[in-house]
BALUM-633893 format. One record per residue (C-alpha): residue in one letter; y, z, x; residue number from 1. Coordinates in Angstrom, 1 decimal. Layout:
N
R, A, Y, Z, X, NUM
...
***
This chain:
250
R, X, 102.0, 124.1, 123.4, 1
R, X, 105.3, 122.5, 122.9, 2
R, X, 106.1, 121.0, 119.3, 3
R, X, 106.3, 117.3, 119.1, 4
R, X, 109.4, 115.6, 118.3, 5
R, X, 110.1, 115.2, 114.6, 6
R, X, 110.3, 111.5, 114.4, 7
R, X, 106.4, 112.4, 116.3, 8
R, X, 105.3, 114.0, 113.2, 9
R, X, 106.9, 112.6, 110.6, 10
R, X, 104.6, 109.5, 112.0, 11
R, X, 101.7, 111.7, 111.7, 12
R, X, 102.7, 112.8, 108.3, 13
R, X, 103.4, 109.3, 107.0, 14
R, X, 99.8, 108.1, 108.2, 15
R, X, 97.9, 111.2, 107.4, 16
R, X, 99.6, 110.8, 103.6, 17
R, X, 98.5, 106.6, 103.8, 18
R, X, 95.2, 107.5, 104.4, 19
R, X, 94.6, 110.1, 102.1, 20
R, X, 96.4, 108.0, 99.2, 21
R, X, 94.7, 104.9, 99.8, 22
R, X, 91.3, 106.3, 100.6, 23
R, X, 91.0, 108.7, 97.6, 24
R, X, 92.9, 106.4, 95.3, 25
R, X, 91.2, 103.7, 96.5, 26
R, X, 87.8, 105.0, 95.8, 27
R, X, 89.1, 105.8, 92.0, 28
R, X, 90.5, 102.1, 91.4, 29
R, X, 87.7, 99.9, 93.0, 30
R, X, 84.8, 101.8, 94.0, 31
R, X, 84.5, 104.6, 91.0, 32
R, X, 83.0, 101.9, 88.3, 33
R, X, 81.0, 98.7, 89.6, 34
R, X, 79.2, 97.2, 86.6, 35
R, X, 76.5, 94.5, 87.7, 36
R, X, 75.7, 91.7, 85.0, 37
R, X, 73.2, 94.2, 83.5, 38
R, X, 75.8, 97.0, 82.9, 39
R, X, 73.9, 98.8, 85.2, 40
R, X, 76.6, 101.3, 87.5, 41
R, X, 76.7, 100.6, 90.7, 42
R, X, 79.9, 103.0, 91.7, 43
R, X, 79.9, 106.1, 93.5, 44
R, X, 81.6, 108.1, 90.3, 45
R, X, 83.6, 111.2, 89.9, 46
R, X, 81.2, 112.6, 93.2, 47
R, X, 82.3, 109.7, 95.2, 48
R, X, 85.5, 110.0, 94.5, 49
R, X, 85.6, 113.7, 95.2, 50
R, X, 83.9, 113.4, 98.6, 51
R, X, 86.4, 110.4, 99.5, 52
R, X, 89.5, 112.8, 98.9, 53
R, X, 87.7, 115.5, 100.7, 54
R, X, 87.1, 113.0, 103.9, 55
R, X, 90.1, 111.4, 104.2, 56
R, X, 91.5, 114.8, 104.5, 57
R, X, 89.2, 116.1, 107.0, 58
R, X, 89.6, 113.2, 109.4, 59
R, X, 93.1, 112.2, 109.2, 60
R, X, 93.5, 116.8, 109.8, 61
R, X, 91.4, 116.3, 112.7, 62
R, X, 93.5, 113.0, 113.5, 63
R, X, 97.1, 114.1, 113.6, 64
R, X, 97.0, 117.0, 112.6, 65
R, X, 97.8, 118.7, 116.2, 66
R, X, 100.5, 116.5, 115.8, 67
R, X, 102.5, 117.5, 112.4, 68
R, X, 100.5, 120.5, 111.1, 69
R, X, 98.6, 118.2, 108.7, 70
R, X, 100.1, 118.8, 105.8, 71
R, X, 100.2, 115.2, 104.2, 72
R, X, 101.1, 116.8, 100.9, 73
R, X, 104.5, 118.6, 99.6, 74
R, X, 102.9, 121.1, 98.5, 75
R, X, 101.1, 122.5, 101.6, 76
R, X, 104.9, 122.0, 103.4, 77
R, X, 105.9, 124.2, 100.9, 78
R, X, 103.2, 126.7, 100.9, 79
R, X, 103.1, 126.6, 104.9, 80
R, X, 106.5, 127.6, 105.2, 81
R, X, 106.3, 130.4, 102.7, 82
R, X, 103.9, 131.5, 104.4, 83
R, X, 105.6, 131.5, 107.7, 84
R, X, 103.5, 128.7, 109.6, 85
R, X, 106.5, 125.9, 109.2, 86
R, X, 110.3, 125.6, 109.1, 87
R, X, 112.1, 125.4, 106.1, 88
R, X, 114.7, 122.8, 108.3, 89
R, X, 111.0, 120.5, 108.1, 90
R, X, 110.7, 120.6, 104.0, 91
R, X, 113.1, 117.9, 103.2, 92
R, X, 111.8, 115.1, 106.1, 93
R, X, 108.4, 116.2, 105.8, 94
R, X, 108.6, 115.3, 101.7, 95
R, X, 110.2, 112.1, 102.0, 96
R, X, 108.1, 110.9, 104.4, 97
R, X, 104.7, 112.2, 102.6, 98
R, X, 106.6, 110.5, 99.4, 99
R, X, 107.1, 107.0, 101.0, 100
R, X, 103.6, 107.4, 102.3, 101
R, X, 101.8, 107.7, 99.5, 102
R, X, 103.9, 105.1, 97.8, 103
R, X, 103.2, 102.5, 100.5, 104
R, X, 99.5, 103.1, 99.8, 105
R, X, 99.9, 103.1, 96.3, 106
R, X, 102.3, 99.6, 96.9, 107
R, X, 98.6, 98.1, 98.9, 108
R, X, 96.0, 99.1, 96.7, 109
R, X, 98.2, 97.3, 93.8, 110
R, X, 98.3, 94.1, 96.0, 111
R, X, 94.5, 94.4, 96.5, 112
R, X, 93.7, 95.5, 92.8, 113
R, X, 95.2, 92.5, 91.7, 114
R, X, 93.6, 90.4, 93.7, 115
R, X, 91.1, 90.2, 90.6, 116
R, X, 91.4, 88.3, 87.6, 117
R, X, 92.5, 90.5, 84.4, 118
R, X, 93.3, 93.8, 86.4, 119
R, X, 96.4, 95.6, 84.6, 120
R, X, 97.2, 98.8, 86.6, 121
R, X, 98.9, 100.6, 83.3, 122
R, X, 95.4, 99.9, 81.3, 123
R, X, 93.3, 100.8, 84.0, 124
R, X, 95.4, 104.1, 85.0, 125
R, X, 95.1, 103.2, 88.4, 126
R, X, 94.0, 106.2, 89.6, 127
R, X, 96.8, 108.2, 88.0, 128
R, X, 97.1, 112.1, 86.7, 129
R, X, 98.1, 112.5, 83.4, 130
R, X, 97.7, 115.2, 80.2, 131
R, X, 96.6, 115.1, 76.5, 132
R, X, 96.0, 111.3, 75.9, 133
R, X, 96.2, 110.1, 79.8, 134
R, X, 93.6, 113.5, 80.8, 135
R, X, 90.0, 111.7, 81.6, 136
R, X, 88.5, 114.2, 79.1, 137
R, X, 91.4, 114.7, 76.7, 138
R, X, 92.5, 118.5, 78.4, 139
R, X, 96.0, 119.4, 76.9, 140
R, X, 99.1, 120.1, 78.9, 141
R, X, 98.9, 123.8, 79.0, 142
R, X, 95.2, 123.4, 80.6, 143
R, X, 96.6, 120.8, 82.7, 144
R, X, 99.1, 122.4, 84.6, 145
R, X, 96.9, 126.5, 84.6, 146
R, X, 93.9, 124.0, 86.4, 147
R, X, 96.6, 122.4, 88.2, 148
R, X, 98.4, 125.7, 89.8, 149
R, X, 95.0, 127.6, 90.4, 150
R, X, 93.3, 124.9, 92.2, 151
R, X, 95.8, 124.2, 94.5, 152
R, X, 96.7, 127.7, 95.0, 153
R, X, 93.1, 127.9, 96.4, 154
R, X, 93.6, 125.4, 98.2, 155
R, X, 96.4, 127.0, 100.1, 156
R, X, 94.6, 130.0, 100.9, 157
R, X, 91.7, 127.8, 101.9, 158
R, X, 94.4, 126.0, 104.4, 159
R, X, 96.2, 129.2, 105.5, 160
R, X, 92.7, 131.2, 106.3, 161
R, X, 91.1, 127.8, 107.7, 162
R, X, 94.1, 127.8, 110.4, 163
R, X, 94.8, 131.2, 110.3, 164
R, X, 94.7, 132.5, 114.3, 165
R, X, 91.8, 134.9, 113.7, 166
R, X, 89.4, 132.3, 112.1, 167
R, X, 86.9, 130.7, 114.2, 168
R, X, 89.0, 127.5, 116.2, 169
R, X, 88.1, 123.9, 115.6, 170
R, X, 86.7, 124.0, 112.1, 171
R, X, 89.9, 124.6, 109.9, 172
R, X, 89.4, 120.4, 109.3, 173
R, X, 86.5, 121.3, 107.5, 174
R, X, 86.6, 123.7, 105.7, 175
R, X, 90.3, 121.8, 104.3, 176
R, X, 88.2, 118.8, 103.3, 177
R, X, 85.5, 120.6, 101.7, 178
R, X, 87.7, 122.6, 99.9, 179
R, X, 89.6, 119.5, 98.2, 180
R, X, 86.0, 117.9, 97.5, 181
R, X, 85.1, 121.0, 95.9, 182
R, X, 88.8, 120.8, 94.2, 183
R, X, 87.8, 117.2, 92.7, 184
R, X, 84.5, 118.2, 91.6, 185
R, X, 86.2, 120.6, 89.2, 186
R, X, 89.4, 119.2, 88.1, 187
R, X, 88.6, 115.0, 87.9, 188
R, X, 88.0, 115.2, 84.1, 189
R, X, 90.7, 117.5, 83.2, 190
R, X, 94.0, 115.8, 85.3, 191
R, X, 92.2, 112.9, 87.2, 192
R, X, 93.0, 116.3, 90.0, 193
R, X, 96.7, 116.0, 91.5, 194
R, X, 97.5, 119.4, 94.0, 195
R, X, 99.9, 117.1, 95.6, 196
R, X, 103.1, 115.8, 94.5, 197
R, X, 102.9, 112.9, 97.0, 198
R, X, 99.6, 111.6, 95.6, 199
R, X, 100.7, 111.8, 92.1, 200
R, X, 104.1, 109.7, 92.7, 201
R, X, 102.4, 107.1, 95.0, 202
R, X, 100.6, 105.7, 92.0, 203
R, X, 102.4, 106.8, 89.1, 204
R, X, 105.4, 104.4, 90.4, 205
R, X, 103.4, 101.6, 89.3, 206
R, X, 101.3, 102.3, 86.2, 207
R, X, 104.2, 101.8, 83.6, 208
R, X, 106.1, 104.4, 81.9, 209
R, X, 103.2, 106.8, 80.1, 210
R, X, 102.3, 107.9, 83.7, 211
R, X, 106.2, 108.7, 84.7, 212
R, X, 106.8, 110.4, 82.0, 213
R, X, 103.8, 112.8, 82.8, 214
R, X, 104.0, 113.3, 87.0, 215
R, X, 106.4, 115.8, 86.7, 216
R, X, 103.7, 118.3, 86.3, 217
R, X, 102.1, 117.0, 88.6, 218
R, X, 105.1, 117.5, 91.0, 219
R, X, 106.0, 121.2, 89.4, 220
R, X, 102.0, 122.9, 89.0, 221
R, X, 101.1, 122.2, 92.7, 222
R, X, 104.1, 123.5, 93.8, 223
R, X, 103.6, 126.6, 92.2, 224
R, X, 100.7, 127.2, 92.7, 225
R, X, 101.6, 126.4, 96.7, 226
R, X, 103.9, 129.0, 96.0, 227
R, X, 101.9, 131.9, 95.2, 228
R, X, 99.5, 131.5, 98.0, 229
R, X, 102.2, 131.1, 100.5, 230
R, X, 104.2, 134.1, 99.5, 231
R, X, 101.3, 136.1, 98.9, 232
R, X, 98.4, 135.4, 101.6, 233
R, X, 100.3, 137.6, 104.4, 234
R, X, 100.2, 140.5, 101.8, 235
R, X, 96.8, 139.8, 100.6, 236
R, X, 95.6, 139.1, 104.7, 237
R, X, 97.6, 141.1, 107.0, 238
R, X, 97.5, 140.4, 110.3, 239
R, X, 97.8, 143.8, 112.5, 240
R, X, 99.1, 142.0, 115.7, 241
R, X, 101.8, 139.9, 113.9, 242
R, X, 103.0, 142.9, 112.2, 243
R, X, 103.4, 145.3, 116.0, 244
R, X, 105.3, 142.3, 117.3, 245
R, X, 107.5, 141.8, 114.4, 246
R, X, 108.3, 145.4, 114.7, 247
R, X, 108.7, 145.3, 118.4, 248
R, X, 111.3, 142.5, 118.0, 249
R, X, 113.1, 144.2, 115.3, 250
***
């Protein structure tokens, strides 16, 4: 199948990035906590949350992602084209555009959020990733950025076996949104759970200072971690027929 023009999936990656932003965020600002008049909590919670991330994922992937690769997500960019699945010519376009993204979406949720009386996106967090003081459940820096750089390293292998040409066809989506639920689940309490660069920025931008002075490790952990899987999954999960023809064209 031929590749679709750039500008083609740079569209994709720029909606697929929205969506995830302003779904998963979105849950976290308005949706996470709803307090009736009895104090009785009516929000869907960290779970909610979770399974929000995991589904915009899976149905913006099965969306677009024929379209750009479905990355929305610097990370998985950088981990696909370790991994040989993606062109390093692709990194810098694909970033930017998963950057501006995420920051649009982060840009509408603010105009939403303060559509209520007394909302102040630096008190509230809105939605942000942070260490020490700014963790949900007060997880220091080092334990921060080790949760940070395992999960998403998972979550590469997860995306590189999911779309790898010998597993089953049709169901990487899945398996991809799953995986990030499952990702949530764990991590919510100890970073507010970033493995995305793009997700982290598209937020942080306008939650005052505290929150940019912490995204870089939310930039450098997920890339890291992207790092590992990508340079070590076709070591770890050789692929026999990739190998002959590599050889043959050598």
């Amino acid at each position: 199948m031929q590749t679709p023009a750039l500008p083609t999936r740079l569209l994709a990656e720029f909606i697929g990035t929205f969506v995830l932003v302003f779904g998963g965020c979105g849950s976290a600002v308005f949706a996470a906590s709803v307090l009736t008049d009895d104090s009785i909590n009516m929000g869907i919670g960290f779970l909610g949350v979770a399974l929000a991330f995991g589904l915009t994922v899976l149905v913006m992937a099965y969306a677009v992602g024929h379209i750009s690769g479905g990355h929305f997500n610097p990370a998985v960019t950088l981990g696909a084209v370790l991994a040989g699945r993606a062109e390093w010519k692709d990194v810098l376009p694909y970033w930017v555009t998963q950057i501006v993204g995420a920051t649009v979406a982060g840009a509408i949720l603010l105009a939403i959020a303060t559509g209520k009386d007394g909302f102040d996106p630096v008190a509230s967090g809105f939605a942000t990733n942070g260490y020490a003081e700014r963790s949900p459940d007060g997880y220091s820096l080092a334990a921060v950025l080790i949760a940070e750089i395992v999960l998403t390293a998972i979550f590469l292998y997860v995306i590189l076996g999911a779309t790898d040409r010998r597993a089953p066809a049709g169901f990487a989506p899945i398996a991809i949104g799953l995986s990030l639920t499952l990702i949530h689940l764990v991590s919510i309490p100890i970073s507010n759970t970033s493995v995305n660069p793009a997700r982290s920025l598209g937020v942080a931008w306008f939650a005052g200072p505290d929150a940019l002075i912490q995204v870089w490790a939310f930039i450098v952990a997920p890339l890291v971690g992207a790092a590992i899987a990508g340079l070590t999954y076709r070591m770890l999960f050789p692929d026999p027929e990739v190998a002959e023809a590599l050889i043959g064209e050598a």
